[in-house]
C-alpha positions as CSV (number, residue, x, y, z in Angstrom):
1,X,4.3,-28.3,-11.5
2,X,1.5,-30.6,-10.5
3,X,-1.5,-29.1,-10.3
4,X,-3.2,-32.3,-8.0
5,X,-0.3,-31.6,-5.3
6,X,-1.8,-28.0,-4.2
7,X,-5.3,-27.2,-3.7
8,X,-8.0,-24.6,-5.1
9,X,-7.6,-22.3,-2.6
10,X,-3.3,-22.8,-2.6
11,X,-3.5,-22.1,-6.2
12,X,-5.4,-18.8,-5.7
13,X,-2.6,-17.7,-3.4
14,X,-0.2,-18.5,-5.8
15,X,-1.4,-16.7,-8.2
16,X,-2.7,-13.6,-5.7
17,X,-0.8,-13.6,-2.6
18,X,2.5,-12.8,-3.8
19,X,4.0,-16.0,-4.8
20,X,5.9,-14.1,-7.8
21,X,7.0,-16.2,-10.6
22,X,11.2,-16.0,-10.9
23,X,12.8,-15.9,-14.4
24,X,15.1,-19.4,-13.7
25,X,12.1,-22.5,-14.2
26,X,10.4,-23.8,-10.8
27,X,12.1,-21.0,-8.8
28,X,9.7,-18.3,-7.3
29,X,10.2,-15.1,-4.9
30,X,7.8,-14.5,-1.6
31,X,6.8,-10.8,-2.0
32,X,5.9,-9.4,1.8
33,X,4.0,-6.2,2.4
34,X,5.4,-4.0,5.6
35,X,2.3,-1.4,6.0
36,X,3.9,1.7,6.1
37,X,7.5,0.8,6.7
38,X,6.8,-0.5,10.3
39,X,8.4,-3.9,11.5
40,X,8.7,-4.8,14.6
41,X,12.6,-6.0,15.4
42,X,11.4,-9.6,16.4
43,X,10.0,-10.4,13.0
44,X,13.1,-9.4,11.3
45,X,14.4,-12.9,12.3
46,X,11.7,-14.7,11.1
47,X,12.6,-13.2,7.4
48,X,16.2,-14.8,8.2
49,X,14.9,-18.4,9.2
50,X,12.6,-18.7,6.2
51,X,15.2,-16.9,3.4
52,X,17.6,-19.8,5.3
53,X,15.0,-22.4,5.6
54,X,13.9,-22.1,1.8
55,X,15.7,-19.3,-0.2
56,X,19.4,-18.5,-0.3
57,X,20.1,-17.0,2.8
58,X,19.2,-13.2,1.9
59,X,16.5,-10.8,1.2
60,X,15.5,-7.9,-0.9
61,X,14.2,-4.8,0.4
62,X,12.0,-3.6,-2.6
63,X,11.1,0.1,-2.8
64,X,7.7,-0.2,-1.7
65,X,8.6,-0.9,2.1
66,X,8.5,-5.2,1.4
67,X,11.0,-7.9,1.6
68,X,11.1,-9.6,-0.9
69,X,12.5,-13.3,-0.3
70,X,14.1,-15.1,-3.6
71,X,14.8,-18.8,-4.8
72,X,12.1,-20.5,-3.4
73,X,11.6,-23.8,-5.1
74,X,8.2,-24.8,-6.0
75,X,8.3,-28.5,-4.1
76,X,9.2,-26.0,-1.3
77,X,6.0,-23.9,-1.4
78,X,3.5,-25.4,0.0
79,X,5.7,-25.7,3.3
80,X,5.9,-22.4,3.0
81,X,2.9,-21.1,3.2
82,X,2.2,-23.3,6.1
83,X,5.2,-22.0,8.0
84,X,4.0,-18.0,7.1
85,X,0.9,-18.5,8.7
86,X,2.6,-19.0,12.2
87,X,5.6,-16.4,11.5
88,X,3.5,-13.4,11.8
89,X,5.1,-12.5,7.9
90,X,2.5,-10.5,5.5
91,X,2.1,-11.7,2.5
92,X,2.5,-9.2,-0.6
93,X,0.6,-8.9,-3.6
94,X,1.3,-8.8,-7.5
95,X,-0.9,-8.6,-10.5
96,X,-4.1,-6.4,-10.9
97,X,-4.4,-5.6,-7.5
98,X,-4.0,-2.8,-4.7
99,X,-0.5,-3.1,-3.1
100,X,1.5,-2.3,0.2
101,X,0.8,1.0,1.4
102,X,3.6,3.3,1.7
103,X,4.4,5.4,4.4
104,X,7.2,7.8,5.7
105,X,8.2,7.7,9.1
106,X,5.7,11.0,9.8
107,X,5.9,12.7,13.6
108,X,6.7,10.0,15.6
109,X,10.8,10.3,15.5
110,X,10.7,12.7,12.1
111,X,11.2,16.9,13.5
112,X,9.5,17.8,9.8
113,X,6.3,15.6,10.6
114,X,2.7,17.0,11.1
115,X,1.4,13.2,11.7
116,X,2.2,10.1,12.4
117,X,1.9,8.5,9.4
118,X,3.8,4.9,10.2
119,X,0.8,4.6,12.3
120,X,-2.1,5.9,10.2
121,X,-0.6,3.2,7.2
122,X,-1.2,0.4,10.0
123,X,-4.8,1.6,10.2
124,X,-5.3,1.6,6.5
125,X,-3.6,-1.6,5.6
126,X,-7.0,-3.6,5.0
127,X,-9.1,-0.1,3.3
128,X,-5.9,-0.2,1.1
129,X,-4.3,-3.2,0.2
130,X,-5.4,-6.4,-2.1
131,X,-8.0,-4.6,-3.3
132,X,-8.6,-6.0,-7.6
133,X,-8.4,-3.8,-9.8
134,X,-8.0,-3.2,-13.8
135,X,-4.2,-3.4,-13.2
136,X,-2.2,-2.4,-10.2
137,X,-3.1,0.7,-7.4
138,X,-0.7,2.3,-5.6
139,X,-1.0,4.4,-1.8
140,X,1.2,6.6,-0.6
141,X,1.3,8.9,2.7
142,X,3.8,11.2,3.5
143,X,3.9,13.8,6.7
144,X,4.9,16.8,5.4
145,X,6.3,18.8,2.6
146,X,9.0,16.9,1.6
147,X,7.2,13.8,0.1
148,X,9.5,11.3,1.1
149,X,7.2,8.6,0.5
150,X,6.4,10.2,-3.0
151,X,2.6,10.6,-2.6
152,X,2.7,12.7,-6.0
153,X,3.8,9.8,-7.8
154,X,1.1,7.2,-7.0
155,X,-1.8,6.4,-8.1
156,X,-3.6,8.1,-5.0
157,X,-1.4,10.1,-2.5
158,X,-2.1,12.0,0.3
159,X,0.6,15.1,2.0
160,X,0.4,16.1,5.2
161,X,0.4,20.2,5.8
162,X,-0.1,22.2,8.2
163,X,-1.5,25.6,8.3
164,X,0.2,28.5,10.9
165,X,-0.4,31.1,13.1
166,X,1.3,33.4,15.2
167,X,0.6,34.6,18.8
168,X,2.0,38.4,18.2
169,X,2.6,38.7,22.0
170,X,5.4,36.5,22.3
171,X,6.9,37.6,18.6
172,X,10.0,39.5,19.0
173,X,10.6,40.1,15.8
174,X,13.8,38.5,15.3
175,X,12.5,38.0,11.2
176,X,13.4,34.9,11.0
177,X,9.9,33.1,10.2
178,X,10.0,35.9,7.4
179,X,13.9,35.1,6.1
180,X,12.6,31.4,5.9
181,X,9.8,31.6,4.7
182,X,11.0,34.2,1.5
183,X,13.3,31.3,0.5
184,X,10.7,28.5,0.8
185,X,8.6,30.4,-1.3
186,X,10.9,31.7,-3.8
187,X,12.2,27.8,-4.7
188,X,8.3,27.7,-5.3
189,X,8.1,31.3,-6.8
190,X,5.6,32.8,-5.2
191,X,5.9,35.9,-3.3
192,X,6.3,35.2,0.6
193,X,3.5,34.1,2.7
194,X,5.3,36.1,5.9
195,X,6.7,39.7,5.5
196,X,7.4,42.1,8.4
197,X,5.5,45.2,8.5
198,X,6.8,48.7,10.0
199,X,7.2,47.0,13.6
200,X,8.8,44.5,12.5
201,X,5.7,41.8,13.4
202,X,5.3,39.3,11.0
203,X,1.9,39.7,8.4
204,X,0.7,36.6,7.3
205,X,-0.6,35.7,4.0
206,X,-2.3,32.6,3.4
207,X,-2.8,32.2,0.5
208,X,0.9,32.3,-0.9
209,X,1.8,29.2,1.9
210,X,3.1,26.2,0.7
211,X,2.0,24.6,4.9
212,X,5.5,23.3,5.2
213,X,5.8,24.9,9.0
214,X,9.2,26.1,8.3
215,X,8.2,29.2,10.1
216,X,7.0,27.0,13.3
217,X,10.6,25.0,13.7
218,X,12.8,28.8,13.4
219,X,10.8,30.3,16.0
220,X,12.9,31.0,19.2
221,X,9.8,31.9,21.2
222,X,7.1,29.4,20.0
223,X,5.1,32.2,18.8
224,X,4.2,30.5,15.4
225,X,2.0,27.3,16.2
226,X,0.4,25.2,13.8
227,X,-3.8,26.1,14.1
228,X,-4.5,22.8,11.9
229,X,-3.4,19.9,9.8
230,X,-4.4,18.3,7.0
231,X,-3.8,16.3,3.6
232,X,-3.6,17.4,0.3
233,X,-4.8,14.9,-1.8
234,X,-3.6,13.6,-5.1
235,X,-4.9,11.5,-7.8
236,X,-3.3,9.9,-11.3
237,X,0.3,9.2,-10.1
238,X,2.5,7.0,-11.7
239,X,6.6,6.0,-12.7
240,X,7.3,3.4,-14.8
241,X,7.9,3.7,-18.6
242,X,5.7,6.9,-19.3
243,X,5.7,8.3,-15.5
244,X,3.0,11.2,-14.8
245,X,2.7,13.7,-11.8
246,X,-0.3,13.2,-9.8
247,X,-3.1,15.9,-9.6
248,X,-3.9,17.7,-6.5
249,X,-7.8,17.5,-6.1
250,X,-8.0,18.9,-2.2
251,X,-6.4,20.6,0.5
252,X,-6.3,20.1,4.2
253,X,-8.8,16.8,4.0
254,X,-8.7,15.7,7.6
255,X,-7.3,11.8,8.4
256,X,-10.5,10.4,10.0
257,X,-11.6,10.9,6.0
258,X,-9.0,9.2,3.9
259,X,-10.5,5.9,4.6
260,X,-13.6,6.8,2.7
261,X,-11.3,8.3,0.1
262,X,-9.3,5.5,-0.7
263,X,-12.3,3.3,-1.2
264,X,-14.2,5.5,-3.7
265,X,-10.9,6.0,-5.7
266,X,-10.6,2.7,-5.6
267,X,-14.3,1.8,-7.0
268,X,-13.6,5.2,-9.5
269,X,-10.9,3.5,-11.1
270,X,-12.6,0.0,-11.3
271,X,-15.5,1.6,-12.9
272,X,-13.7,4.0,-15.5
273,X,-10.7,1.9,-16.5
274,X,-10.5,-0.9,-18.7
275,X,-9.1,-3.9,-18.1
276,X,-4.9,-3.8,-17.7
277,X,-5.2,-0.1,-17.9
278,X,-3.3,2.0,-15.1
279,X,-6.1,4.8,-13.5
280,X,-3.9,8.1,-14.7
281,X,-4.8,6.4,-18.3
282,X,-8.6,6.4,-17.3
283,X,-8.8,9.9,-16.1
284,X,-7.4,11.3,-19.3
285,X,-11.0,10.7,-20.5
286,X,-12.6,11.6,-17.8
287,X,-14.2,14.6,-16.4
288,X,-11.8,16.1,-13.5
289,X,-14.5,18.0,-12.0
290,X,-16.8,15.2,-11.6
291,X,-14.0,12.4,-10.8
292,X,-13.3,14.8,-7.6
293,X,-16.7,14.8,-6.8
294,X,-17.1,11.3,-7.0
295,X,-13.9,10.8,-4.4
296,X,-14.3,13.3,-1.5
């Protein structure tokens, strides 16, 4: 590699913008960030033309919603980046910084979803991503209960949930937001959030609800609606070699917020870690009480 044939700033994107070096000498892989898993269909063929043009005529998806484009020589990558400017391609990022943030497809085709999360991960791409920190930082968003996007195990996450209620003058008692909501909650053993009383109307009880809105989706009549949504946030998330579950600091934390939340965890873990340190290994020092102070 010459260093005279590329310039300051073309060696800073090397180094920052996901030009990943590849284990065979002077080969490298393009890392590309897809903001919450959302591509439009037309750019799909620019990834074919350039894994064509400089790669070996395939991809790889990677599992946090990028493609990932291999065998890229490094006479080839200055023509690269020239030709990724035009494509409309994002470029990834690798080393001590923030990364693509993932979401999961949320209320827009999903019948689970409280939000639309593929769209709310387009509006957080540039509070989220490329951000440098002590090592690497990880965002996840998922719309409901079932964490597909795996919020729990990232460095920050956020859960969509949503609270119910239930218009008793349509209810006719057919049990089933009860029948459903006794097996939800005994998977989570916790006594059920909905029992029937002599009349056979449904009692709710808040605080034993997990906010899945199982109850909502069994309804025949639409009397159970949702009365508000929310995120449940968590913090200290992480796989790898020594994987932790992250820690749920909040409840129902409402979407025009999380901006403001991913920056100050962002400026928490730049302040509290050291350098090459992952943030769950920070907060093990730290006071919990005051870390979720300083974030919401």
């Amino acid at each position: 590699m010459q260093k005279k044939n590329y310039s300051d700033a073309e060696l800073q994107g090397l180094r920052t913008g996901g030009i990943i070096k590849q284990k065979q000498k002077d080969y490298f892989i393009l890392r590309t960030r897809i903001p919450g898993g959302y591509l439009k269909a037309d750019i799909l063929k620019k990834y074919s033309a350039i894994a064509k043009k400089y790669g070996r005529d395939y991809v790889h998806v990677s599992t946090r919603q990028g493609i990932e484009i291999p065998w890229i020589h490094i006479k080839n990558i200055l023509k690269l980046l020239k030709d990724l400017k035009k494509s409309g391609i994002l470029r990834g990022a690798c080393g001590p910084r923030s990364r693509n943030l993932i979401a999961c497809p949320g209320s827009s085709v999903c019948r689970f979803g409280f939000v639309d999360t593929e769209q709310l991960a387009q509006k957080l791409d540039r509070v989220a991503f490329g951000k440098n920190v002590p090592k690497k930082f990880k965002v996840a968003i998922s719309g409901c209960l079932n964490s597909c996007a795996k919020p729990q195990e990232n460095d920050l996450g956020f859960l969509a949930q949503g609270e119910p209620e239930v218009d008793l003058g349509k209810c006719i008692g057919c049990t089933l937001c009860a029948k459903v909501c006794e097996k939800v909650c005994g998977r989570g053993k916790r006594e059920p959030a909905i029992v029937m009383d002599k009349n056979k109307r449904p009692v709710y009880r808040k605080e034993n609800c997990f906010f899945e809105g199982d109850c909502i989706r069994v309804c025949p009549v639409n009397a159970w609606k949702l009365k508000k949504t929310g995120f449940a946030v968590y913090i200290g998330g992480k796989v790898g070699r020594f994987p932790k579950f992250g820690i749920k600091i909040a409840d129902f934390i409402g979407e025009k917020d999380i901006p403001k939340i991913i920056k100050n965890t962002i400026h928490c873990y730049n302040r509290i870690a050291e350098k090459g340190e992952r943030f769950v290994e920070a907060l093990e020092r730290q006071n919990l009480e005051e870390i979720k102070r300083e974030i919401l």
